[in-house]
C-alpha positions as CSV (number, residue, x, y, z in Angstrom):
1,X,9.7,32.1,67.6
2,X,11.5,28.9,68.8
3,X,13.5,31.3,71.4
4,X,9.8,32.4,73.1
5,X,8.5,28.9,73.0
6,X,11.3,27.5,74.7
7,X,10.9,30.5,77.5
8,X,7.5,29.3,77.9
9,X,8.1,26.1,78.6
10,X,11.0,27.4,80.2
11,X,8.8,29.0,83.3
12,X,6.3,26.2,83.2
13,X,8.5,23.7,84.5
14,X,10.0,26.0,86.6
15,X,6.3,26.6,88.4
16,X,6.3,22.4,88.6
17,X,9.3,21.9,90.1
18,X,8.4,22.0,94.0
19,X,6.3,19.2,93.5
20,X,8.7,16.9,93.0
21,X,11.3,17.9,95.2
22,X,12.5,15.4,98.3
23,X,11.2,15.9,101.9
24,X,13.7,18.4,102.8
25,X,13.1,17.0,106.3
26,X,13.8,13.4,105.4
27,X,17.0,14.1,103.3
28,X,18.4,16.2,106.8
29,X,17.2,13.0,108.6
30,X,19.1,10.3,106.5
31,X,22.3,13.1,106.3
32,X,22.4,13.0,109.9
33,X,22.3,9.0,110.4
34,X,25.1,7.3,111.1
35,X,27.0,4.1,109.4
36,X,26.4,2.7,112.8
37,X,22.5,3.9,112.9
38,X,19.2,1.9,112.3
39,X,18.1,4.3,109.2
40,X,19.9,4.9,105.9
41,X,23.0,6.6,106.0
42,X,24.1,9.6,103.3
43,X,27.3,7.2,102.3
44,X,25.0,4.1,102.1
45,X,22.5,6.2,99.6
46,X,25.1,7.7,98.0
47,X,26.9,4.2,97.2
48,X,23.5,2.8,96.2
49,X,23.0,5.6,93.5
50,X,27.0,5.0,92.2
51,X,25.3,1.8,91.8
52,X,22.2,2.9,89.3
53,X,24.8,4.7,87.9
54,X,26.7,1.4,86.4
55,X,23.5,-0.1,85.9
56,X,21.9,2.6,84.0
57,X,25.2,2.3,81.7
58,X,25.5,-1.2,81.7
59,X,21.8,-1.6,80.3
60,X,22.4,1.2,77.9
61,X,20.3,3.4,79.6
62,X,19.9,6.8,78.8
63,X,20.5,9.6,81.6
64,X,16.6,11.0,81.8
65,X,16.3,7.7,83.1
66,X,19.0,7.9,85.7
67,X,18.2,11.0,86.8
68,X,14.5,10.1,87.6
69,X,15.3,6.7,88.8
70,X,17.2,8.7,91.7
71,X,14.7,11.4,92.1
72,X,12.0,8.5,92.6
73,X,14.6,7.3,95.4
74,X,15.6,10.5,96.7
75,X,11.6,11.1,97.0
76,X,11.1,7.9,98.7
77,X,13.8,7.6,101.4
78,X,12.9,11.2,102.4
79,X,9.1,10.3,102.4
80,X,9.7,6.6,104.9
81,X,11.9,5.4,107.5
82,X,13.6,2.8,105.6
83,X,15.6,-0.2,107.1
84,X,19.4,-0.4,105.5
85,X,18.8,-4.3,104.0
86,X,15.8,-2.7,102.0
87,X,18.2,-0.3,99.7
88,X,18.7,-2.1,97.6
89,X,15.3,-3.6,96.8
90,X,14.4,0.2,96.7
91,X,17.4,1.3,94.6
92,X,16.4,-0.9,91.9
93,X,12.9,-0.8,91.9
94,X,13.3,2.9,91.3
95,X,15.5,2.5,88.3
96,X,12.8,-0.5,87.1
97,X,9.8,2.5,87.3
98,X,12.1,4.7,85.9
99,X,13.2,2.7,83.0
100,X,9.0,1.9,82.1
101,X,8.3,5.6,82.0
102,X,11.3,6.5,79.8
103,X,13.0,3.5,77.5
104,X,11.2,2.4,74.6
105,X,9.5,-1.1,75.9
106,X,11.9,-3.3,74.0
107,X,14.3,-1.5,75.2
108,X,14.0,-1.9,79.5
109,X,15.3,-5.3,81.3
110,X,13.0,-7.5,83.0
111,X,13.4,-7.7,86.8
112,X,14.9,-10.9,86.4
113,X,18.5,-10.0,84.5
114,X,17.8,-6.4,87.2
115,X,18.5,-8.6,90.3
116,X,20.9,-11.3,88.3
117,X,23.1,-8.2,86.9
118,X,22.8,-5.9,90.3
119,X,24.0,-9.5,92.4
120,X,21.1,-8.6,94.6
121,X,19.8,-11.2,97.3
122,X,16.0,-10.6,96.9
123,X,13.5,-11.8,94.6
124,X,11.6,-10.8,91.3
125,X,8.3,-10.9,93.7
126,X,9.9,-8.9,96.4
127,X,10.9,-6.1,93.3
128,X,7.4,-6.1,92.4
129,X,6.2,-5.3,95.9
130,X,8.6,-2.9,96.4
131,X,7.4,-1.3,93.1
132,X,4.1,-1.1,93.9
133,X,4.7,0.6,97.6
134,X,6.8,3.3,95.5
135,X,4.4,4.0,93.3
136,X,1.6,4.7,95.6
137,X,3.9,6.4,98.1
138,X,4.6,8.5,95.5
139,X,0.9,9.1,93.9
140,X,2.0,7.4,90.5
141,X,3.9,10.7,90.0
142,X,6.5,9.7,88.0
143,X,7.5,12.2,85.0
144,X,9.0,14.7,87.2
145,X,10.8,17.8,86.7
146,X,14.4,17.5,87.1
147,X,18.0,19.3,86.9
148,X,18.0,17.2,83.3
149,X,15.0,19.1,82.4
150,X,16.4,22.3,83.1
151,X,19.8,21.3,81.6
152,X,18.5,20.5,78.2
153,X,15.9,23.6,78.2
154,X,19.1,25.6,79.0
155,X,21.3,24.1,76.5
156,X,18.2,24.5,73.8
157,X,18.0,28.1,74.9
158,X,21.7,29.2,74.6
159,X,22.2,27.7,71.0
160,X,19.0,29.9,69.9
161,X,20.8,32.6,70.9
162,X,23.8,32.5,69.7
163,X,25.6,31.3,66.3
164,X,27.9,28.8,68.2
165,X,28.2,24.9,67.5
166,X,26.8,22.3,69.3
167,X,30.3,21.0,70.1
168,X,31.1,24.0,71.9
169,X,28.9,24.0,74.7
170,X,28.8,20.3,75.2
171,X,25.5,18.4,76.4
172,X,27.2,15.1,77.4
173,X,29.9,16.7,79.4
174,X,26.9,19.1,81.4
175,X,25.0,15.4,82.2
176,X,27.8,13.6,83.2
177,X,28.8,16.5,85.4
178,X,25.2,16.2,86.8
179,X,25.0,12.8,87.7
180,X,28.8,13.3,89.4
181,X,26.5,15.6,91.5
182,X,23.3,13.3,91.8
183,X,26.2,11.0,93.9
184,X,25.9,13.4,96.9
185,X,22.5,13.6,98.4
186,X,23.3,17.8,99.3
187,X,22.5,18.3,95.9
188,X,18.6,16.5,96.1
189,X,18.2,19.6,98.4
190,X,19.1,22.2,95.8
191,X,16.3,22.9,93.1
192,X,16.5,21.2,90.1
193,X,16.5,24.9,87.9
194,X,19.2,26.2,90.2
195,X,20.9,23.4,89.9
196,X,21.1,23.2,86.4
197,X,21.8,26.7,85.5
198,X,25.0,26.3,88.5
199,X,26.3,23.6,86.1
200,X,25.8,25.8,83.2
201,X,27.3,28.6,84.4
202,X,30.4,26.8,85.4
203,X,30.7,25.5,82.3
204,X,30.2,28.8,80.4
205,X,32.6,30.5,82.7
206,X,35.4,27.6,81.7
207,X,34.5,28.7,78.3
208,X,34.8,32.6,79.1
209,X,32.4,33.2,76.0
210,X,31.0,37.3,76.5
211,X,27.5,35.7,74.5
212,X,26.5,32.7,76.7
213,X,27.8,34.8,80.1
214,X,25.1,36.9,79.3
215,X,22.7,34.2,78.3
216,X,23.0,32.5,81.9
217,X,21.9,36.2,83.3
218,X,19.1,36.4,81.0
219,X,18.0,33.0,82.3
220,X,18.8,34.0,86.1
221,X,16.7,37.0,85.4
222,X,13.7,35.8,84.1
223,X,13.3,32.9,86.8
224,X,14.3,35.0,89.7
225,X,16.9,33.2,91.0
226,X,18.7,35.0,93.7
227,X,22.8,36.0,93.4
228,X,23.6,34.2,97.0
229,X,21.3,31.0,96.3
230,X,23.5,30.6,92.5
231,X,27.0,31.1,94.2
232,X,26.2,29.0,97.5
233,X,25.1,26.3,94.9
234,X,27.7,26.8,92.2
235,X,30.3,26.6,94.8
236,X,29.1,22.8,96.2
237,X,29.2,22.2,92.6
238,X,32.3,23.2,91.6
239,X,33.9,21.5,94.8
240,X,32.1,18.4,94.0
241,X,33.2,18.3,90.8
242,X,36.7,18.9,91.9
243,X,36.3,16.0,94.1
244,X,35.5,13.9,91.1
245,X,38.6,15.3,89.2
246,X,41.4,14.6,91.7
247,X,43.1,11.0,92.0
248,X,42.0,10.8,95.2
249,X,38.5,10.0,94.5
250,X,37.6,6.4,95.0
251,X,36.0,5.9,91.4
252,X,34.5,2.2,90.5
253,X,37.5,-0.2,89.4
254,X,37.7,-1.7,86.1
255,X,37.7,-4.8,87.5
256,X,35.6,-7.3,85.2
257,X,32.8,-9.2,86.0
258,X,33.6,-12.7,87.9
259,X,30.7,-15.3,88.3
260,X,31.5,-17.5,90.9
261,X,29.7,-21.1,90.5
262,X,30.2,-23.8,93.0
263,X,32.1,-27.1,92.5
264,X,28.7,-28.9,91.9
265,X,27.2,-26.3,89.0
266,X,30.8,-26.5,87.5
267,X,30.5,-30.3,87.1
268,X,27.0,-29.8,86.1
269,X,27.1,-27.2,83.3
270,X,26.6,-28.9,79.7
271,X,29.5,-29.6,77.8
272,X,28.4,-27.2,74.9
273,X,29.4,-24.4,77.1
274,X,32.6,-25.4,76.6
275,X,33.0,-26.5,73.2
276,X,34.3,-24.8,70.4
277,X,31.8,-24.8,67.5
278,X,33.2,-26.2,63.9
279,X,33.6,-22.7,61.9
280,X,33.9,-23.4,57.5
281,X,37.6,-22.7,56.7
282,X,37.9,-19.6,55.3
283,X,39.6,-19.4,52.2
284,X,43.2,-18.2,51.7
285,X,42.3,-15.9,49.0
286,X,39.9,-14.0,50.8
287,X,41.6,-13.6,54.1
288,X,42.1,-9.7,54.9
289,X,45.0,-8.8,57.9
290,X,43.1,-5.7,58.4
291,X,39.8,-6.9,58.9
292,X,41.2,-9.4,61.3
293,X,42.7,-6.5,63.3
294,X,39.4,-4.4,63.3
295,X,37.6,-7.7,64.4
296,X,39.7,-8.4,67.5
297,X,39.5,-4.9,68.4
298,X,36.1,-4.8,68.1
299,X,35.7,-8.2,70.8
300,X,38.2,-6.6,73.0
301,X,36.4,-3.5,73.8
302,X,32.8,-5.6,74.2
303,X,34.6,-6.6,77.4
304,X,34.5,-3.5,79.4
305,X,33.1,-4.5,82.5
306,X,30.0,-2.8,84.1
307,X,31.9,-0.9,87.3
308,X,34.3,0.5,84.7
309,X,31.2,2.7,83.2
310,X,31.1,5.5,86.0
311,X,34.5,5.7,85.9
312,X,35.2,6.9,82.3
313,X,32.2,9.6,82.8
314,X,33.9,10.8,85.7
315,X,37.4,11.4,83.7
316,X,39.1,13.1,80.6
317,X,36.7,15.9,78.9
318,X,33.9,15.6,81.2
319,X,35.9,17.2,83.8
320,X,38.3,19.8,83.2
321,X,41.8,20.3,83.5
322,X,40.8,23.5,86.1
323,X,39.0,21.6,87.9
324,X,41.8,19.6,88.6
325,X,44.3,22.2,89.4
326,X,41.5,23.4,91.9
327,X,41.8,19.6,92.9
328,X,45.2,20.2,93.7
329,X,45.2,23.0,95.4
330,X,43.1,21.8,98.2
331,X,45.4,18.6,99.2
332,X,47.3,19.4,102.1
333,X,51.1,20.3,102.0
């Protein structure tokens, strides 16, 4: 029963999808810009969604909103010429929408620690302009269908079908795999069920499982995706992901966060920032090594900075050790 329910929904979204795809057009437009051109580049959008990428992290985001935070963009930039020093007011105003339509209210930053956090140059007014031109470029249609969508319907669909664990066909590593692909603005071109079920199938064929092989047809089947569309897609996937995988790729340092103040704010800052507070002194009796141990562990890894958080997805388990080898293969001799 919970197999045809999830079918149906299955081929509802799948009849929703085109609506909120980007202006084909508009993406071929901003892919054939130059650095040096007036308009928006495809390395200057693709930097800028690296960017929401950290953020999203950073603010303990979740991925639905990541994903539709750059489907908002993606929808935008192919829908109006766009000047380069607007990007970033754009970039962020999409994650802001995005964030209100998915996070729990408590849970989404106010524009103000946005543009402290993202070190942009414009103001909390000039976000909420910018928000407002999105959102009635866009019709107010914000809760789109996406590859996430897809993914998770996909992933819901092969567990009901077969008696494998959870652990086995891995959610996390299939979204972290998408938003590797979310960094190129080809892939805002494919659609977002093809997508999806190109991920999955790569995955599945890493896996070489005979059950979920045949769970990817039954899902290629009953959407009518085409043989050649899969394979042209699967293949820009797998080399993306490749990409991702080899040393080469220039991945967000772990640098940590600096603020820089001037001479004059330094002097000025109040002296409790630098004061020590007076702690109780803790008894002898009750002092525990091994809680001491666990508690500077604990401080040390709150440091993490924010660029470091695309990194880490884009490493280890998340990307396989074949995709590596493949990785190797392609360098040059």
């Amino acid at each position: 029963m919970e197999a045809i329910k999830l079918m149906k929904e299955l081929k509802a979204n799948f009849e929703q999808e085109i609506k909120y795809l980007p202006k084909e057009s508009g993406l071929s437009l901003i892919e054939s810009t130059t650095e040096q051109g007036k308009g928006i580049s495809a390395k200057c959008r693709d930097a800028k969604v690296e960017d929401l990428w950290s953020l999203t992290s950073f603010f303990g985001y979740s991925t639905q909103t990541f994903v539709l935070a750059v489907n908002l963009l993606d929808r935008f930039l192919a829908l109006m010429k766009v000047q380069p020093k607007h990007l970033a007011c754009i970039s962020i105003s999409s994650l802001h929408i995005a964030a209100k339509v998915v996070e729990e209210e408590c849970n989404v930053a106010s524009t103000h620690e946005l543009i402290r956090i993202g070190q942009c140059k414009f103001t909390v007014s000039d976000l909420s302009r910018m928000e407002k031109i999105i959102s009635e470029k866009l019709n107010f249609q914000f809760k789109a269908v996406t590859a996430l969508t897809f993914l998770h319907l996909y992933h819901a669909i092969a567990l009901s079908h077969t008696s494998l664990r959870k652990e086995i066909l891995n959610l996390d590593k299939l979204e972290a795999q998408l938003k590797a692909c979310l960094c190129r603005i080809v892939f805002s071109k494919a659609k977002p069920s093809v997508l999806a079920l190109s991920l999955l199938t790569q995955e599945i064929e890493a896996l070489q499982c005979a059950d979920l092989i045949e769970i990817g047809r039954r899902i290629q089947t009953h959407l009518r995706i085409s043989e050649p569309e899969l394979q042209r897609w699967r293949g820009l996937v797998g080399q993306c992901l490749a990409q991702y995988a080899s040393p080469e790729c220039a991945k967000p340092d772990h640098r940590k966060l600096v603020w820089i103040v001037s001479r004059r704010t330094a002097q000025n800052l109040h002296s409790s920032y630098y004061s020590v507070p007076e702690l109780p002194t803790i008894p002898e009796a009750s002092w525990d090594e091994s809680e001491s141990e666990d508690w500077g562990e604990d401080m040390s890894s709150g440091e993490e900075s924010l660029s470091s958080s695309l990194g880490s997805d884009a490493e280890g388990p998340y990307f396989p050790v074949h995709f590596r080898k493949f990785a190797r293969k392609q360098q040059p001799v």
